[in-house]
N, C-alpha and C positions, 0 to 999 in steps of 0.2 A: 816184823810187825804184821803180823795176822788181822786182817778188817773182818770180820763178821759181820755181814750184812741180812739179817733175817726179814726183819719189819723195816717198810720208810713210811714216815708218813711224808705228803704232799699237803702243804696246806694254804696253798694259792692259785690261781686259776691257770694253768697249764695245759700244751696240746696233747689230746690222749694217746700222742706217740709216745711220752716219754714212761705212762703207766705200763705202756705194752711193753713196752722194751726190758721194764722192769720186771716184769711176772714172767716175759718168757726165758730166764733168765733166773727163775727157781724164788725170788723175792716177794715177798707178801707187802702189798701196797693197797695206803688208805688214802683215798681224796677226800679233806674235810677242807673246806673254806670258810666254814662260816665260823670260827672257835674264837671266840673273846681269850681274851689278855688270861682270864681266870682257868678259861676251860683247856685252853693252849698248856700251863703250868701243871694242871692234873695229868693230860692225856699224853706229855713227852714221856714222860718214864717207859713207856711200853713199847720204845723204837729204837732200833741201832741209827737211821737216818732221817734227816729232815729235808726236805725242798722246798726254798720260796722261792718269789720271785720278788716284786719290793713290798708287797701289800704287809704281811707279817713282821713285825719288828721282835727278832730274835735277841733277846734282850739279856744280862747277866743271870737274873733271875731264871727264863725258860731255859738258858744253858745250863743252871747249876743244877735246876731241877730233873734235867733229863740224864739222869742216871747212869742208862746204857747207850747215851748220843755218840756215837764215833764220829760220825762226819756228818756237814751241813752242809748241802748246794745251793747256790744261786743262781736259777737259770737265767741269766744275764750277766755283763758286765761287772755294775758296784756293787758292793758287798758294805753300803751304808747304812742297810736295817740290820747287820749284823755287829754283835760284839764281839770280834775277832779276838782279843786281849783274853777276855774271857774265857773263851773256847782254845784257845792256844794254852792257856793255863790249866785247863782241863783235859788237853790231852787230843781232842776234840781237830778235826781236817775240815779245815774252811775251803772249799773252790767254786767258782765259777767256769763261766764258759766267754774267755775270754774273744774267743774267734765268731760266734753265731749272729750276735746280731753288729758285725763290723762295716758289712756292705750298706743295709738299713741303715744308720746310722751316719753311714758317709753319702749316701745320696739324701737323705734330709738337711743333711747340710749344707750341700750343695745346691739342694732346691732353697731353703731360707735364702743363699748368697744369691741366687738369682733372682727372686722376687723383691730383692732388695734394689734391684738393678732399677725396679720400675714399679714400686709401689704398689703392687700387682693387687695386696689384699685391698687396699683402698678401693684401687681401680676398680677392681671385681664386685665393690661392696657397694660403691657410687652408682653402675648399672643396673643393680638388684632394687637401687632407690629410684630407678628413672632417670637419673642424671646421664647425659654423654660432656664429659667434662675430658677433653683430650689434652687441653692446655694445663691442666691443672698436674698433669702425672706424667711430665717431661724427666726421661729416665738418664742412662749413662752406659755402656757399655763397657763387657767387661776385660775385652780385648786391650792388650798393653797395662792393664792394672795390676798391683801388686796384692797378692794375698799370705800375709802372714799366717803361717800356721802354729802356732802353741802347744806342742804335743806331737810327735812323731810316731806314735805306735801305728798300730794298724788301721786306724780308723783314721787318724793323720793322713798317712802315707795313701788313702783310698782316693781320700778328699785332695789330696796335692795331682794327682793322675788324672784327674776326672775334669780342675776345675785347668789345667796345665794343657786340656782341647778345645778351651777356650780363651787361648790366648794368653790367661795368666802369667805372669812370674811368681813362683813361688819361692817363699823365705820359710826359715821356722827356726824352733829353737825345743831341744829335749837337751836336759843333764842325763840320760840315760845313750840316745842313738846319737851315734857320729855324726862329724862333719864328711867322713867317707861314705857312710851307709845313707846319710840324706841323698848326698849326690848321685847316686845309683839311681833316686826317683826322682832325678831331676829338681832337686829343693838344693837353696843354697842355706846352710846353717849358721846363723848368727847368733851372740850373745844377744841378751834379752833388749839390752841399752843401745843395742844399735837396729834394732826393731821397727821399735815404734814409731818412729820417723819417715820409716819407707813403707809404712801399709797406706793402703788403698783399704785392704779388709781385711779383720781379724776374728780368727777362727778359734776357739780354746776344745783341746781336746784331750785334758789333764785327768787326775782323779782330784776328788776332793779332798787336800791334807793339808795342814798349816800352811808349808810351803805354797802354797798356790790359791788358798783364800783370800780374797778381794786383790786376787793379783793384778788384776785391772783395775785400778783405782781413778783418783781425780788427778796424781802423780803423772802416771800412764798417763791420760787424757791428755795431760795439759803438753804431751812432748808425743803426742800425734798430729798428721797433717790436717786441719781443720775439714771437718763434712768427712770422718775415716766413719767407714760401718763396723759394723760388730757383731757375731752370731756367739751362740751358746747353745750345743746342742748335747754337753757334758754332764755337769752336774751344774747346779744352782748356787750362788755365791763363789763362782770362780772372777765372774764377771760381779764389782763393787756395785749392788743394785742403786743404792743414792745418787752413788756418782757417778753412773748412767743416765740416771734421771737430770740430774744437771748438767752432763754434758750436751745430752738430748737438747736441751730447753734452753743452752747457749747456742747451738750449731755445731757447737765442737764434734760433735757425732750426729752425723748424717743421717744413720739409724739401725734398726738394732734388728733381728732376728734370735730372739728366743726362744726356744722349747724346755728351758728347765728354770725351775726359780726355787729362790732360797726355801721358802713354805713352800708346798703343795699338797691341794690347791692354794693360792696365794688370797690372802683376805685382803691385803693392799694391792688394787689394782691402775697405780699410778702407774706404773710401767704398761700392761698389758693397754689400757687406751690411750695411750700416747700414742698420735698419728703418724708418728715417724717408728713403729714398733709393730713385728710381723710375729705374734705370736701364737702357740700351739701349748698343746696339754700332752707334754715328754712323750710324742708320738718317733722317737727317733730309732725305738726297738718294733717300735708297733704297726710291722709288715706278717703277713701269713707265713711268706718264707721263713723270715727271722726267728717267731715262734715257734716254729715248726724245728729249725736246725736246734737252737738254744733245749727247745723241750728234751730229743733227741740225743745233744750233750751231756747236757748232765746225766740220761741215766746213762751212756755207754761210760762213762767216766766213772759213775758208781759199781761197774759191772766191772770195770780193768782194775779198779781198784780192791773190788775184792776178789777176784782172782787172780791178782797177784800180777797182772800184766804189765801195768805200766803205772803213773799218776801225771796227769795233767790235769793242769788250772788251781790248781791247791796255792795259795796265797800264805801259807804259815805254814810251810812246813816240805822248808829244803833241803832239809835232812835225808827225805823220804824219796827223793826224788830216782837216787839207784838203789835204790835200796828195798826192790820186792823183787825182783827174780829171785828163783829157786835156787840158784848156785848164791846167792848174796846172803840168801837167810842164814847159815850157818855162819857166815862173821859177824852176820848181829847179834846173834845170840852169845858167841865170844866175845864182840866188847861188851854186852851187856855181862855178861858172867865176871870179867876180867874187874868190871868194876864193883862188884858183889866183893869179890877176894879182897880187891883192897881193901875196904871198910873193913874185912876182917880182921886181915892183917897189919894195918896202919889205923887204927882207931882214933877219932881227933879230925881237928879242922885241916885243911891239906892248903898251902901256901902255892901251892904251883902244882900243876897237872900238864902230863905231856904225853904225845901218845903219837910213837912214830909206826908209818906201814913199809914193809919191805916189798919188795918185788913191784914188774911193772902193772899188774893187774890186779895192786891195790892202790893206784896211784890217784884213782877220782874216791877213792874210799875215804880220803877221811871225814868227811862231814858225815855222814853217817853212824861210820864208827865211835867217832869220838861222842856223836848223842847215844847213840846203845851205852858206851861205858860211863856218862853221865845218868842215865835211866838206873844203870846198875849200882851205880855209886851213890845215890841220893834215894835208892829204893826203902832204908830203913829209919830215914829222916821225911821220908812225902806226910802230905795230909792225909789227915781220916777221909775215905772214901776217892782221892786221887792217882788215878794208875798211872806211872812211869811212863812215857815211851818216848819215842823217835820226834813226836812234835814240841810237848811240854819240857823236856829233859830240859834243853840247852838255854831257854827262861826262866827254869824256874835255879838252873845253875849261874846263870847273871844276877837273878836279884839276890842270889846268897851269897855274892863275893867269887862264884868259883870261875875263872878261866883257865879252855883248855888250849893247847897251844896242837897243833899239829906238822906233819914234815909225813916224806917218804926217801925212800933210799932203794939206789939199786940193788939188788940180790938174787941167787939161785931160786930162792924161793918163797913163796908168799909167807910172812907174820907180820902180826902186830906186837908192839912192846909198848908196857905204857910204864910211868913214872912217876910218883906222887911223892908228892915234897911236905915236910910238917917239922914240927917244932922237935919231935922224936925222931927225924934221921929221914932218909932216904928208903923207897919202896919199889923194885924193879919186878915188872912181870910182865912173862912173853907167852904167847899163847900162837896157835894155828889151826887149822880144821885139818882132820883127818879124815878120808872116806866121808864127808859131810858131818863129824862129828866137831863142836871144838872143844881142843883141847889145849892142857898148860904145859909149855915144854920148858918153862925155869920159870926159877925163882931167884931173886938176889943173882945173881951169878950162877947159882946152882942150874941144871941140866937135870933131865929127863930122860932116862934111857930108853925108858916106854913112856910117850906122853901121857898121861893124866886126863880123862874123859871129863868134861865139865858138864854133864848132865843129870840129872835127877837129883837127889839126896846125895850132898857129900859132907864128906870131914877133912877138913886139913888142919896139919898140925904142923910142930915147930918140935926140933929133938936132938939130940946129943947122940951121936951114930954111936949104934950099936950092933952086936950080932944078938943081941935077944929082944931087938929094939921089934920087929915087926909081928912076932911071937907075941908077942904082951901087948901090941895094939888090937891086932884080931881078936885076941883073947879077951879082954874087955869090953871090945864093943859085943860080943857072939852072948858074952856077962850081960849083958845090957838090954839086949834084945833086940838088936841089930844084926843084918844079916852084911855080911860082906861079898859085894860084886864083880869088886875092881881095888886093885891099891897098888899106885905107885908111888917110889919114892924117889929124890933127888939126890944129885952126887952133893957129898960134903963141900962145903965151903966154911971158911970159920969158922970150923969144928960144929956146924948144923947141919941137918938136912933137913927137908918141906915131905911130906908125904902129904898124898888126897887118897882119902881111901871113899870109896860113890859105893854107899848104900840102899839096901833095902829096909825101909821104915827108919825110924829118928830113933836117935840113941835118949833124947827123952835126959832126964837127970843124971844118966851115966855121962854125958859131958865132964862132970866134972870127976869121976872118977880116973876118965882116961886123964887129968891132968895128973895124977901121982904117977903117968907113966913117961907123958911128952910135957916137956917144957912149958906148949902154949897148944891151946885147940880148940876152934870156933866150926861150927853148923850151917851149913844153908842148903835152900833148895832150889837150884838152878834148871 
């Protein structure tokens, strides 16, 4: 899968490291920030990339509209102004930069937990009013206290280090990282139920997804130890905003350090002046450094990825993940090809898909694979204006019913063989790359004594062996107005053979003349 990257546009306020990085770099880049909803939906069409950051809501409509969109970056973390679903249906590479602003982030956090220690905004707010009120902002230390952490990724694991030199004991809980890999940074990992009960303070460092909305609830609340604090420096509505408010307003929570809320800006500012509430306007990215690394990410990530180097931060699309070295391209294009054949030789709905790799240096290959030959499989059934590939293939083969199943096996040497199952019998083909070419070395059981080139314009056909059998397919197509460049055929098996003859130009309506000579014979162009 080839990225063409010509045009990006930028259409949110960004450091001008990441325009340079992009133009030195051969990419033609527009900064526009000021484009309305309206002007946004005309002016995509004229871009292979987008970058925001959260100001712009890239929405199903500006993804359908943008034509030649291949990829979208987020310089930051969430990707909640985006319609990922969308763009993934489209074909379309959604990333972030999921490392750039993890430090920011984790010392904002750390500052909200300590100003909570000691009411510090009050404090601060009271001497700006003349007050010296020292009785009034008796604080706690944070020494021997426990802080729950809710999220273990990198910006977790920043915040467990940081606040674990000051005495802390640190808990947490991810369905993703271990109970082995917490311990590493010193966090002991608990189920969620045995949590709540031993915070002193709790930290949420989650994305925003069903699973984890209003995961702090009144539930929570009521099976924590009375006066526990609370930060959000995540997303908005991880933390139950009502039921903060009323635990606030009981004691139950001691208080609260916010930087993100469900609206923003928030029209209800019962939270934000509650006296026991330290909060901010989602400054947890917004350091110079931060912006500076994040801007910087995204374009060298738009730069590896169109040169083929590597892909990181890509969120929809882990297909693609080994799958751009220059020694890789030639098996994508065989499973893409492999699943071209089938449709032609198995026409019909396919019951079962399977698709095993030989050798050990196809052994992380199949996710990949198996989306190439889904891309190639579902190529003559996509929508108007929808191009196949490595991202959409393997969703848009879910919502049609199609599962592929995958395996590897040890072997002398690298193939693939795939297998499609249908109400008309069984469909076997094995395929390999030759000198960087791929090609079909069987059919059915049938063999290839000279593999079969699966590039350009080909014909395969279906035939009853003959000795005038290859004579009379040249002949035909040469009738036709096709030039012949290659033609192999296969050893018999139940009295067939498979020929691919890869031409020059389409045989055009001679198609059907060569069937008074083969059996069966379909077109494409690989």
């Amino acid at each position: 899968m080839v990225i063409a990257l010509r045009k990006v546009l930028i259409s949110d306020e960004i450091d001008p490291k990441c325009v340079e990085v992009l133009q030195a770099n051969g990419i033609e880049v527009v900064k526009n920030t000021k484009l309305s909803k309206e002007e946004l939906l005309a002016e995509i069409p004229k871009y292979d990339g987008l970058i925001v950051r959260s100001a712009t809501k890239v929405t199903a409509d500006v993804i359908q509209a943008g034509s030649n969109l291949k990829i979208i970056g987020r310089a930051g973390t969430g990707v909640d102004n985006i319609d990922c679903k969308a763009a993934t249906e489209r074909g379309i590479i959604v990333m972030n930069t999921p490392g750039g602003n993890t430090l920011s982030a984790a010392e904002h956090t750390c500052t909200l937990i300590i100003s909570l220690t000691r009411d510090l905004a009050r404090a601060a707010q009271s001497m700006k009013e003349g007050r010296w009120d020292r009785k009034a902002f008796m604080g706690i230390e944070l020494n021997g206290k426990t802080l729950a952490i809710i999220g273990l990724g990198r910006i977790g694991q920043e915040v467990a280090l940081r606040m674990q030199s000051f005495g802390m004991t640190t808990i947490g809980f991810d369905p993703i990282v271990s109970a082995d890999v917490a311990a590493e940074f010193n966090t002991e990992w608990l189920p969620l139920e045995q949590i709540w009960q031993r915070a002193d303070f709790i930290t949420v460092h989650t994305p925003l997804i069903p699973a984890t909305t209003n995961l702090i609830n009144d539930a929570v609340f009521a099976k924590c130890k009375k006066g526990v604090r609370v930060v959000n420096c995540a997303r908005g509505g991880i933390i139950e905003e009502a039921a903060l408010l009323r635990a606030l307003e009981s004691g139950q929570c001691g208080g609260a350090g916010l930087d993100v809320f469900c609206e923003e800006p928030p029209k209800d500012q019962s939270l934000i002046q509650h006296p026991k509430v330290t909060a901010t306007p989602h400054l947890g990215a917004s350091t110079i450094e931060a912006q500076s690394r994040v801007a910087v990410e995204i374009a060298e990530q738009f730069v590896d990825l169109m040169q083929g180097k590597k892909l990181f931060g890509a969120i929809n699309a882990p297909a693609l993940t080994n799958a751009l070295s220059p020694a890789t391209q030639p098996w994508v294009k065989l499973g893409e090809s492999l699943g071209v054949l089938a449709t032609l030789l198995a026409p019909g709905s396919a019951s079962a898909l399977q698709l095993q790799t030989t050798g050990a240096e196809l052994a992380q290959a199949g996710s990949y694979l198996s989306a190439a030959f889904l891309a190639g499989y579902l190529r003559s059934s996509r929508a108007e204006g929808v191009i196949l590939n490595l991202v959409n293939a393997p969703v848009l083969a879910k919502e049609a019913g199609l599962k592929i199943t995958t395996s590897n096996q040890a072997g002398p040497s690298p193939s693939v063989a795939v297998s499609v199952t249908s109400a008309n019998g069984q469909l076997q083909l094995v395929g390999s790359v030759a000198a960087g070419v791929p090609v079909l070395t069987g059919v059915q059981g049938s063999s290839f004594a000279v593999p079969a080139s699966l590039r350009g314009p080909v014909l395969i056909f279906k035939a009853a062996p003959s000795p005038t059998l290859l004579p009379a397919v040249v002949e035909s197509v040469v009738k036709n107005g096709a030039s012949v460049v290659g033609l192999s055929v296969s050893s018999a098996v139940n009295s067939a053979v498979y020929g691919v003859v890869n031409l020059s130009g389409s045989l055009g309506n001679g198609l059907e003349a060569l069937k008074n000579v083969v059996s069966s014979a379909s077109q494409a162009s690989l």
